[in-house]
mmJSON file of the N, C-alpha and C atoms, coordinates in Angstrom:
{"data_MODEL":{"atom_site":{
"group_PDB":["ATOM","ATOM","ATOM","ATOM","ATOM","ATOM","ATOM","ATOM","ATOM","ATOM","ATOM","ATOM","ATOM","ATOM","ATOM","ATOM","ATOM","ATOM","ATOM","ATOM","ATOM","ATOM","ATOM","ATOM","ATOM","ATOM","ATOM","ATOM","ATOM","ATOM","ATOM","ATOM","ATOM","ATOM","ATOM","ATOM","ATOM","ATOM","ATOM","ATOM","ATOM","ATOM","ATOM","ATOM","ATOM","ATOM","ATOM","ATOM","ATOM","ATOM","ATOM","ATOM","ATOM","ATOM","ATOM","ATOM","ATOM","ATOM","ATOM","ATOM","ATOM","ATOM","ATOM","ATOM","ATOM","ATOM","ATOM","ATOM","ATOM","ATOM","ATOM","ATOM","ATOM","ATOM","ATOM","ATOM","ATOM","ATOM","ATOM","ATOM","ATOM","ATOM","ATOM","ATOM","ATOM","ATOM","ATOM","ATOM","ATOM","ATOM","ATOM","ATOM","ATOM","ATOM","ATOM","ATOM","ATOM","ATOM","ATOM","ATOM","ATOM","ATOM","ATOM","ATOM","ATOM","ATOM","ATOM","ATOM","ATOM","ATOM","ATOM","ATOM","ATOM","ATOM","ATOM","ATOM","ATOM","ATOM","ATOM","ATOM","ATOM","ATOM","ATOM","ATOM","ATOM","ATOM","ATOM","ATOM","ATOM","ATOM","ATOM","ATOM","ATOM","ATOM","ATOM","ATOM","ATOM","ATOM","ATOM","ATOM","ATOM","ATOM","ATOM","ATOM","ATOM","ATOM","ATOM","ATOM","ATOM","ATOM","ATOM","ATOM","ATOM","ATOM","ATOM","ATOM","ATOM","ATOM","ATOM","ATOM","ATOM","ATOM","ATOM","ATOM","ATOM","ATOM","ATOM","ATOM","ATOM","ATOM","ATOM","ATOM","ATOM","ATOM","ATOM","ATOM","ATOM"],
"id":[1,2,3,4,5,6,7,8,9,10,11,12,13,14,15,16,17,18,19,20,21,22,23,24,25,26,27,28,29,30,31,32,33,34,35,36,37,38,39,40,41,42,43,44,45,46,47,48,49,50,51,52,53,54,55,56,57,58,59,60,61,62,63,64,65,66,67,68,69,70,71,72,73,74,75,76,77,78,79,80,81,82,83,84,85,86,87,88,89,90,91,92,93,94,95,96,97,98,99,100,101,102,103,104,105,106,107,108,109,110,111,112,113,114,115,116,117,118,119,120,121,122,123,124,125,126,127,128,129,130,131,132,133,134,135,136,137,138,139,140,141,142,143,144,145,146,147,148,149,150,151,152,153,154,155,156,157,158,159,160,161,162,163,164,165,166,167,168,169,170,171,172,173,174,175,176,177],
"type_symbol":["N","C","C","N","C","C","N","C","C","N","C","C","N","C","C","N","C","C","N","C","C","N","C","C","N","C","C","N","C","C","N","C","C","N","C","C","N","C","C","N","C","C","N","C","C","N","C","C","N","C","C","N","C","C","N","C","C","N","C","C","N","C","C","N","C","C","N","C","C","N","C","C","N","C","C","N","C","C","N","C","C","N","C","C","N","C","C","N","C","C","N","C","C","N","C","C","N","C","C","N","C","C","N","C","C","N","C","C","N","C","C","N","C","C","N","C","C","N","C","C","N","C","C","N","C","C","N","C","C","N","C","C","N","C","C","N","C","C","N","C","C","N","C","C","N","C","C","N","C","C","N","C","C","N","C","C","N","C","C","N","C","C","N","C","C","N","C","C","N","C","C","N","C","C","N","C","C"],
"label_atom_id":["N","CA","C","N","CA","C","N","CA","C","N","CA","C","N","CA","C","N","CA","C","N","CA","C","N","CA","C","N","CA","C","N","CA","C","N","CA","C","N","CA","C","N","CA","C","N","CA","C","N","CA","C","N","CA","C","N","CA","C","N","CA","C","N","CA","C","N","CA","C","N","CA","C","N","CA","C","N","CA","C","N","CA","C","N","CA","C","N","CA","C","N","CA","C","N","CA","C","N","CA","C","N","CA","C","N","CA","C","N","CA","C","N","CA","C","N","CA","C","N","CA","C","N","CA","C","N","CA","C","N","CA","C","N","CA","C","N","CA","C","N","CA","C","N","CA","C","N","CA","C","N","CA","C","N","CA","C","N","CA","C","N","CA","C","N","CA","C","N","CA","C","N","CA","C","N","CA","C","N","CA","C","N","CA","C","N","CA","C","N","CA","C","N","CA","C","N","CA","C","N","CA","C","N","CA","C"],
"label_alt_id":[null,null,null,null,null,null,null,null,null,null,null,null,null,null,null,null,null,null,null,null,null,null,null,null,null,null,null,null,null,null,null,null,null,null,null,null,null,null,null,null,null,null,null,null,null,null,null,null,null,null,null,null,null,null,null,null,null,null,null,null,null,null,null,null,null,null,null,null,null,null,null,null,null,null,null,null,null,null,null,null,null,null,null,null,null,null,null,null,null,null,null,null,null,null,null,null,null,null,null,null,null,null,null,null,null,null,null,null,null,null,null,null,null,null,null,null,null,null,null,null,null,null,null,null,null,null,null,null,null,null,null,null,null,null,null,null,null,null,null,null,null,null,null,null,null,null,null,null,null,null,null,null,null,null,null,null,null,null,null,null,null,null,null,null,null,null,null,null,null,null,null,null,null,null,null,null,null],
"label_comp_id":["UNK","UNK","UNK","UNK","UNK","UNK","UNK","UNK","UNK","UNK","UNK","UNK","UNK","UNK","UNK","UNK","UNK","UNK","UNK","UNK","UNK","UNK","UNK","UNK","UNK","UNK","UNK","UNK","UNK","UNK","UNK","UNK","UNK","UNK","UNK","UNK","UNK","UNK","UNK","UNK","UNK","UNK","UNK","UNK","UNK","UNK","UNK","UNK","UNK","UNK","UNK","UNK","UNK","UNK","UNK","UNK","UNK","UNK","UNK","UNK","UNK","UNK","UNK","UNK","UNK","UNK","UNK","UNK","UNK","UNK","UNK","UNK","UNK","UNK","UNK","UNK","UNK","UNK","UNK","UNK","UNK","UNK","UNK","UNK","UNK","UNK","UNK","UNK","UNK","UNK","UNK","UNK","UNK","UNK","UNK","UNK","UNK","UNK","UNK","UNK","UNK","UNK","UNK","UNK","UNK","UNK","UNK","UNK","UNK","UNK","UNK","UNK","UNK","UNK","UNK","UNK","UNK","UNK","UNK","UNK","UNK","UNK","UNK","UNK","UNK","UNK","UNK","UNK","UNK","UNK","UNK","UNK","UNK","UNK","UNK","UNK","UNK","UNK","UNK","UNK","UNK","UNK","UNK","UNK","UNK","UNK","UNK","UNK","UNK","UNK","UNK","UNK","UNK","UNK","UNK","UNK","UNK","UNK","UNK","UNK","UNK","UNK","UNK","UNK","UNK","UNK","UNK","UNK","UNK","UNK","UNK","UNK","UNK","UNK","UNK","UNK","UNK"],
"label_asym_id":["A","A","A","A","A","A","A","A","A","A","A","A","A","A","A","A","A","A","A","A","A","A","A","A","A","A","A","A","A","A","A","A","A","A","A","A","A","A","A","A","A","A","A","A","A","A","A","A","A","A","A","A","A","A","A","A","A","A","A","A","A","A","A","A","A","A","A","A","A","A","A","A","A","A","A","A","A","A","A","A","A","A","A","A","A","A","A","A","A","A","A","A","A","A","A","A","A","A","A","A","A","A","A","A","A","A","A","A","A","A","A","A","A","A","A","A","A","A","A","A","A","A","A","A","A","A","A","A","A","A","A","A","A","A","A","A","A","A","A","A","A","A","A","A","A","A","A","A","A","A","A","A","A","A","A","A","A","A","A","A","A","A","A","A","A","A","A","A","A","A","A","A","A","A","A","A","A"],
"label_entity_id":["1","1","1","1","1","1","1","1","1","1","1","1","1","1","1","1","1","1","1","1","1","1","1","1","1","1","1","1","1","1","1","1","1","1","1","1","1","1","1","1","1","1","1","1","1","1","1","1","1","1","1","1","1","1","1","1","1","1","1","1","1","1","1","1","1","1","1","1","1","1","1","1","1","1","1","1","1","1","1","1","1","1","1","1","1","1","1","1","1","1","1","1","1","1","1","1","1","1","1","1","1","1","1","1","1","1","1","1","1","1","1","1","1","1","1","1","1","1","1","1","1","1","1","1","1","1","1","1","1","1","1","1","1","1","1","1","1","1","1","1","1","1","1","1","1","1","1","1","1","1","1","1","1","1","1","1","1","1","1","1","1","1","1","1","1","1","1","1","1","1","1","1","1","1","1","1","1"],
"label_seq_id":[1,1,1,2,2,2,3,3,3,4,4,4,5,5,5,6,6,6,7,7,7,8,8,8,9,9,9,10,10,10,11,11,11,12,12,12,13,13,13,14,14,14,15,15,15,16,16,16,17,17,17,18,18,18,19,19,19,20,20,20,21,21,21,22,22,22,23,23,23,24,24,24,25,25,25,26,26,26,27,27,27,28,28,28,29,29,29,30,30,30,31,31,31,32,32,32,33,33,33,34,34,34,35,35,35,36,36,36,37,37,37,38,38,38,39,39,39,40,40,40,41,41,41,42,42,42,43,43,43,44,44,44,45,45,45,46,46,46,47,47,47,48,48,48,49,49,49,50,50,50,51,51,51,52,52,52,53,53,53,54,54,54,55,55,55,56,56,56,57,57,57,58,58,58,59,59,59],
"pdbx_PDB_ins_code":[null,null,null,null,null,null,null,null,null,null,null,null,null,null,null,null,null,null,null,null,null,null,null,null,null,null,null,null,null,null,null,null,null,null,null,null,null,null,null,null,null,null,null,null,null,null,null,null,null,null,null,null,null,null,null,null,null,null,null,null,null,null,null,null,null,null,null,null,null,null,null,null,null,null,null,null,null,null,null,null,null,null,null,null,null,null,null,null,null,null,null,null,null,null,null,null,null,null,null,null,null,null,null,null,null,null,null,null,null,null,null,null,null,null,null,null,null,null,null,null,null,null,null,null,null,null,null,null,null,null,null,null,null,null,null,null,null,null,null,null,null,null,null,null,null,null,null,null,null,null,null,null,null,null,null,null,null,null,null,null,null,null,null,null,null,null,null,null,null,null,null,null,null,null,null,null,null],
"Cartn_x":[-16.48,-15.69,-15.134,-14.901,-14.25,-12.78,-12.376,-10.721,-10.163,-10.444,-9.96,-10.292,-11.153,-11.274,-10.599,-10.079,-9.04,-7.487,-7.494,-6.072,-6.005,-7.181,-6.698,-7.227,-7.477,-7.65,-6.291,-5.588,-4.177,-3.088,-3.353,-2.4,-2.804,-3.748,-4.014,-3.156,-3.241,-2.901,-0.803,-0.591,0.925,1.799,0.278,0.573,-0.509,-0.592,-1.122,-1.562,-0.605,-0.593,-0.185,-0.744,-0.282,1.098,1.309,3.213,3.631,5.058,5.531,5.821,5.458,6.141,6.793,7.684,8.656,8.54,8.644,8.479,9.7,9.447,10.285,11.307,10.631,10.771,11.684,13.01,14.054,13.308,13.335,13.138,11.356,10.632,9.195,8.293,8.039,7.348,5.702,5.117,3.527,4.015,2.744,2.552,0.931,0.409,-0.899,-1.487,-2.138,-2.858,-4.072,-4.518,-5.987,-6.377,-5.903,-6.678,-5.949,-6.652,-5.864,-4.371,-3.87,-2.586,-2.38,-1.73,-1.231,-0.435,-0.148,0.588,1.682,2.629,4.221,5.246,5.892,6.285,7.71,7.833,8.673,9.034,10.47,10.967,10.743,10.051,10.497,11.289,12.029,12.658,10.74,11.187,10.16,9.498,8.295,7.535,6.263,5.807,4.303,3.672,2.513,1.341,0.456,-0.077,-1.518,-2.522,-3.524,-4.395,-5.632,-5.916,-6.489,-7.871,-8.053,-9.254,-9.16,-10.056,-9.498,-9.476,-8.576,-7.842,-6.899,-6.368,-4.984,-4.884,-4.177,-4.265,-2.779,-2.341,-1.089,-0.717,0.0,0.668,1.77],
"Cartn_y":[4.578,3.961,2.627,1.293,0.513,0.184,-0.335,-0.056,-0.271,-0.852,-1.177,0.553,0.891,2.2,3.241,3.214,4.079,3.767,2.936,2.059,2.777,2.894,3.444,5.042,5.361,7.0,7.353,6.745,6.494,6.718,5.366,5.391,6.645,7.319,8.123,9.419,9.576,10.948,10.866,9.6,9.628,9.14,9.018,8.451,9.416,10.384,11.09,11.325,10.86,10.821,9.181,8.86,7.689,7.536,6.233,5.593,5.177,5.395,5.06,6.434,6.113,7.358,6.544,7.025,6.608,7.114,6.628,7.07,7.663,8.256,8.121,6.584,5.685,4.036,3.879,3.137,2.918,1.526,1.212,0.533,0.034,0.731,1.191,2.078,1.442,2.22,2.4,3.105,3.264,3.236,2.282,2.004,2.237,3.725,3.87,3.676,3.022,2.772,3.511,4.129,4.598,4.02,3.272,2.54,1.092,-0.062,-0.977,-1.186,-1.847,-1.577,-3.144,-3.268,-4.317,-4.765,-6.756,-7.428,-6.94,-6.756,-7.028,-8.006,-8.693,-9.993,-9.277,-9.734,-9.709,-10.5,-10.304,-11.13,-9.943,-9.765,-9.219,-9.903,-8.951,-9.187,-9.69,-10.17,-11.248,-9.188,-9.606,-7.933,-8.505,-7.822,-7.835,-6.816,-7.238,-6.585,-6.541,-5.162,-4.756,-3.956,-5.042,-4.578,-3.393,-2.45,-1.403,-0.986,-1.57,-0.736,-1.702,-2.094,-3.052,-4.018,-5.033,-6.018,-5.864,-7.331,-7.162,-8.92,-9.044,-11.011,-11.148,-11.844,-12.215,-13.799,-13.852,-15.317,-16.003],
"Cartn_z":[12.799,11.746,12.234,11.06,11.873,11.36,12.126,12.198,10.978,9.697,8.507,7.81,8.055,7.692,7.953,9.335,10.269,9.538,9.31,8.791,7.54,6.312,5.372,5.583,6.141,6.5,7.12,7.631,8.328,7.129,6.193,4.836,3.754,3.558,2.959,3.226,4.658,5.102,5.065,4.846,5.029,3.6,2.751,1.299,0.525,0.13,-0.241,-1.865,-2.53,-4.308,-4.554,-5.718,-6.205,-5.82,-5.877,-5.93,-4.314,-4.645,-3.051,-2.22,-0.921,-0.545,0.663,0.927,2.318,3.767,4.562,6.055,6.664,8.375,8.595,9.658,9.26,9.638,8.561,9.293,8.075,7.413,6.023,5.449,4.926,5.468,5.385,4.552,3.416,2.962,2.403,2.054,2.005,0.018,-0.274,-1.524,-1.723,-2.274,-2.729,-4.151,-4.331,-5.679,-5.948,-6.923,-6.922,-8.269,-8.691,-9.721,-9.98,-11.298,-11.022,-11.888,-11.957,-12.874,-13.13,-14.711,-15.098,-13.945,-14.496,-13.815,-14.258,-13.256,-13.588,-12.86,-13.765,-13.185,-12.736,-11.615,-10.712,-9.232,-8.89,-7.604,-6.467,-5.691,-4.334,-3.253,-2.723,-1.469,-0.612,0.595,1.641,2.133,2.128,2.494,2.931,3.857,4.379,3.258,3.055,2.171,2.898,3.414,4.219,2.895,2.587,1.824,2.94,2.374,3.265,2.702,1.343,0.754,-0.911,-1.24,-2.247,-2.424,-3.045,-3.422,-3.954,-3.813,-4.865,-5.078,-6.16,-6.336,-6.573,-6.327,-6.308,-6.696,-7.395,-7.999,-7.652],
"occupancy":[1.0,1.0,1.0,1.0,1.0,1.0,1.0,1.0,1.0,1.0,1.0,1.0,1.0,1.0,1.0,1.0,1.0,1.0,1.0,1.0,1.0,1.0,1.0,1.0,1.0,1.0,1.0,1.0,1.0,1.0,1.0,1.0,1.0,1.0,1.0,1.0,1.0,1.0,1.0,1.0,1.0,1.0,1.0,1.0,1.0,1.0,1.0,1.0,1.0,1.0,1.0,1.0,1.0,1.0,1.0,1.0,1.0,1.0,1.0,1.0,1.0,1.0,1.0,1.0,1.0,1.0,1.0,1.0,1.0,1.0,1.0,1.0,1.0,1.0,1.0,1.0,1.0,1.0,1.0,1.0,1.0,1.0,1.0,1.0,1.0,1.0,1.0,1.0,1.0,1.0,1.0,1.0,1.0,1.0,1.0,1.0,1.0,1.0,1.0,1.0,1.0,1.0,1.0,1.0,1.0,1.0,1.0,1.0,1.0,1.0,1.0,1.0,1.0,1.0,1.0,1.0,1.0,1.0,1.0,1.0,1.0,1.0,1.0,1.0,1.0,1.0,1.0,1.0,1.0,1.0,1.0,1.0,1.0,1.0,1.0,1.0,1.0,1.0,1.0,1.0,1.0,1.0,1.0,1.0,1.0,1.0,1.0,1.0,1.0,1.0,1.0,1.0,1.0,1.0,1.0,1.0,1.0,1.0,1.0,1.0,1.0,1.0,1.0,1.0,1.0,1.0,1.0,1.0,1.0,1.0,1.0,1.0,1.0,1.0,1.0,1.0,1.0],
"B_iso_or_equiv":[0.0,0.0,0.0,0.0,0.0,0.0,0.0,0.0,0.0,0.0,0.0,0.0,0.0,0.0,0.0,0.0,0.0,0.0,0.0,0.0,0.0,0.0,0.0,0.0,0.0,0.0,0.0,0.0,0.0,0.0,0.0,0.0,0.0,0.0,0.0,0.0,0.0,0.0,0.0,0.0,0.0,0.0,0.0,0.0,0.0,0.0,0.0,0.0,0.0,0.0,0.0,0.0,0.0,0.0,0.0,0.0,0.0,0.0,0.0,0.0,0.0,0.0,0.0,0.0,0.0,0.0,0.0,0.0,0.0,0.0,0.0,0.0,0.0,0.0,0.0,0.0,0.0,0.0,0.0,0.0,0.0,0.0,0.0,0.0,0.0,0.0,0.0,0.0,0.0,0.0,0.0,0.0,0.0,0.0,0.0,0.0,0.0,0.0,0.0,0.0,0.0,0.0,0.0,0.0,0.0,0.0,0.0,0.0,0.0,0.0,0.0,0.0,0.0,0.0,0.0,0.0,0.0,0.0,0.0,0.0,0.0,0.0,0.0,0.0,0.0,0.0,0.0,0.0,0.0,0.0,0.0,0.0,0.0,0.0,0.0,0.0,0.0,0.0,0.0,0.0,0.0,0.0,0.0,0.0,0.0,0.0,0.0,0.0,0.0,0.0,0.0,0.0,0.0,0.0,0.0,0.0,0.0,0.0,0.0,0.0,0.0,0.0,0.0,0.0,0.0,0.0,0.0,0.0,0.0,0.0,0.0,0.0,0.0,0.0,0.0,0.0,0.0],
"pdbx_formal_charge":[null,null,null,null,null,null,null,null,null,null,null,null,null,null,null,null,null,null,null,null,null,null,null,null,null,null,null,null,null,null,null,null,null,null,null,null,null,null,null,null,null,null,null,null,null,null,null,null,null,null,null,null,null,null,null,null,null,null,null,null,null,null,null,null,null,null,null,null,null,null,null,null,null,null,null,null,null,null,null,null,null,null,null,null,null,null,null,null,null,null,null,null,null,null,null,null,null,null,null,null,null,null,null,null,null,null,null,null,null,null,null,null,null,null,null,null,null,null,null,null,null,null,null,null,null,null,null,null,null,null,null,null,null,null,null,null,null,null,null,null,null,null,null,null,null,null,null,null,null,null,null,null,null,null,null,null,null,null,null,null,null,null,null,null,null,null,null,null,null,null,null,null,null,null,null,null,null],
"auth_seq_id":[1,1,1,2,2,2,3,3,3,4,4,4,5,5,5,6,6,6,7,7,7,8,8,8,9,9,9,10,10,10,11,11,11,12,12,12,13,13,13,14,14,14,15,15,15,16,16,16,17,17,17,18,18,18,19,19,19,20,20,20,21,21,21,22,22,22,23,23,23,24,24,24,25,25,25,26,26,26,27,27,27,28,28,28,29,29,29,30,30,30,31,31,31,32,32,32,33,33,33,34,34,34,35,35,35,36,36,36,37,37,37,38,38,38,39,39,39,40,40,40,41,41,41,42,42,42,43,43,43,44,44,44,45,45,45,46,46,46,47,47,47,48,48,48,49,49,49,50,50,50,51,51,51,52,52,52,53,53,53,54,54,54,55,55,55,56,56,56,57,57,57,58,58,58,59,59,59],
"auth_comp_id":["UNK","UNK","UNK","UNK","UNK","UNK","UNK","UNK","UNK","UNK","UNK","UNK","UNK","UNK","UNK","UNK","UNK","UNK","UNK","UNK","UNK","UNK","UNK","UNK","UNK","UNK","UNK","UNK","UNK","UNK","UNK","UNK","UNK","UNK","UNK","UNK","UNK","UNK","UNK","UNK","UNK","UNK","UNK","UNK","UNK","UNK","UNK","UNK","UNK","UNK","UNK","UNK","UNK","UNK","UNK","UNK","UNK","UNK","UNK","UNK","UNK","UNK","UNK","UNK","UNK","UNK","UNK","UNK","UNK","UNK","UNK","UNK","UNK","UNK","UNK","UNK","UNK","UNK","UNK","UNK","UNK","UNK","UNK","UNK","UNK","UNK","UNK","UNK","UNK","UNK","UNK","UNK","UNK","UNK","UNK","UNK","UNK","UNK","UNK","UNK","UNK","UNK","UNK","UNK","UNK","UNK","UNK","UNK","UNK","UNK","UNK","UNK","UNK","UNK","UNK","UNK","UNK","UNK","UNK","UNK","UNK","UNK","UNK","UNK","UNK","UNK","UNK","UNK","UNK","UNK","UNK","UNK","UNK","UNK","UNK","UNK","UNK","UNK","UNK","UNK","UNK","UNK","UNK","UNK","UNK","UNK","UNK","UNK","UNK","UNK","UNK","UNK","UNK","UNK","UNK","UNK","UNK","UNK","UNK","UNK","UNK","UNK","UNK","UNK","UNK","UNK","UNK","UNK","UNK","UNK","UNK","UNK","UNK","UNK","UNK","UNK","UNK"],
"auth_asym_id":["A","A","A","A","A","A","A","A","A","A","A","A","A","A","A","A","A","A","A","A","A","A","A","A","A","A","A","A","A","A","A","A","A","A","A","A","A","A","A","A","A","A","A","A","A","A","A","A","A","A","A","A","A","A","A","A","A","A","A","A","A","A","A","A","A","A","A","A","A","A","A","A","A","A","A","A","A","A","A","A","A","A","A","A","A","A","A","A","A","A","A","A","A","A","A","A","A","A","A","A","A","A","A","A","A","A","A","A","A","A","A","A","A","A","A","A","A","A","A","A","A","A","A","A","A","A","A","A","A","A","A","A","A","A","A","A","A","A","A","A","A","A","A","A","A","A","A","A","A","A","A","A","A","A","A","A","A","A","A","A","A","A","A","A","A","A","A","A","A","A","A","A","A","A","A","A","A"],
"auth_atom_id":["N","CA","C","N","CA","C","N","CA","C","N","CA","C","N","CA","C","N","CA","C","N","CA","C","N","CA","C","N","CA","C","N","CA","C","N","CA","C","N","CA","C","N","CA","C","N","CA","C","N","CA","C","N","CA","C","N","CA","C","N","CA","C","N","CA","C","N","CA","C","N","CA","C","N","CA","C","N","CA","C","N","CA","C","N","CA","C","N","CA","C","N","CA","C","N","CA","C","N","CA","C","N","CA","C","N","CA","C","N","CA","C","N","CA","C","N","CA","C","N","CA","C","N","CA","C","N","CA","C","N","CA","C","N","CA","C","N","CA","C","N","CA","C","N","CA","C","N","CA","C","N","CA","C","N","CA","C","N","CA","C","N","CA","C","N","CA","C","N","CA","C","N","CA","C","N","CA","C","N","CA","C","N","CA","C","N","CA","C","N","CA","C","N","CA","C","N","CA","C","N","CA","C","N","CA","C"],
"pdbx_PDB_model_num":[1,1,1,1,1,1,1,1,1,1,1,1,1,1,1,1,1,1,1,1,1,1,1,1,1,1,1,1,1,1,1,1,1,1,1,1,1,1,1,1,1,1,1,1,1,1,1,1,1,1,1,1,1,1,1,1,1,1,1,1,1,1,1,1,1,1,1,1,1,1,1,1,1,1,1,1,1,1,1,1,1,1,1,1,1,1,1,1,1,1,1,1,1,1,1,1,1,1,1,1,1,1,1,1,1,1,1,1,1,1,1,1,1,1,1,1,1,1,1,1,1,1,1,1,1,1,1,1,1,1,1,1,1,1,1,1,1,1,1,1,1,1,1,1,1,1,1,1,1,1,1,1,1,1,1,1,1,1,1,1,1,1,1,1,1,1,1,1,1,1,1,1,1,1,1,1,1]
}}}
């Protein structure tokens, strides 16, 4: 396997169902998608995004 694969075989097993699930890392959390979803406009707080399997587009 190569490591982008391990990474989401990694997020799978600790994110298991759609949505967010939380760690035990304060302030860390796993965000799984299994399909695509409308835009929703919004402000985030400053966050790293690790795409694992996918895409995602951002504006």
């Amino acid at each position: 396997m190569n490591k982008i694969a391990d990474l989401a075989q990694l997020i799978s097993r600790f994110a298991p169902v759609s949505g967010m699930s939380g760690t035990a890392v304060p302030r860390l959390s796993l965000i799984r998608a299994d399909h695509p979803s409308a835009p929703v406009p919004a402000v985030y707080e400053a966050s790293l995004c690790i795409i694992a399997q996918g895409s995602k587009r951002v504006s």
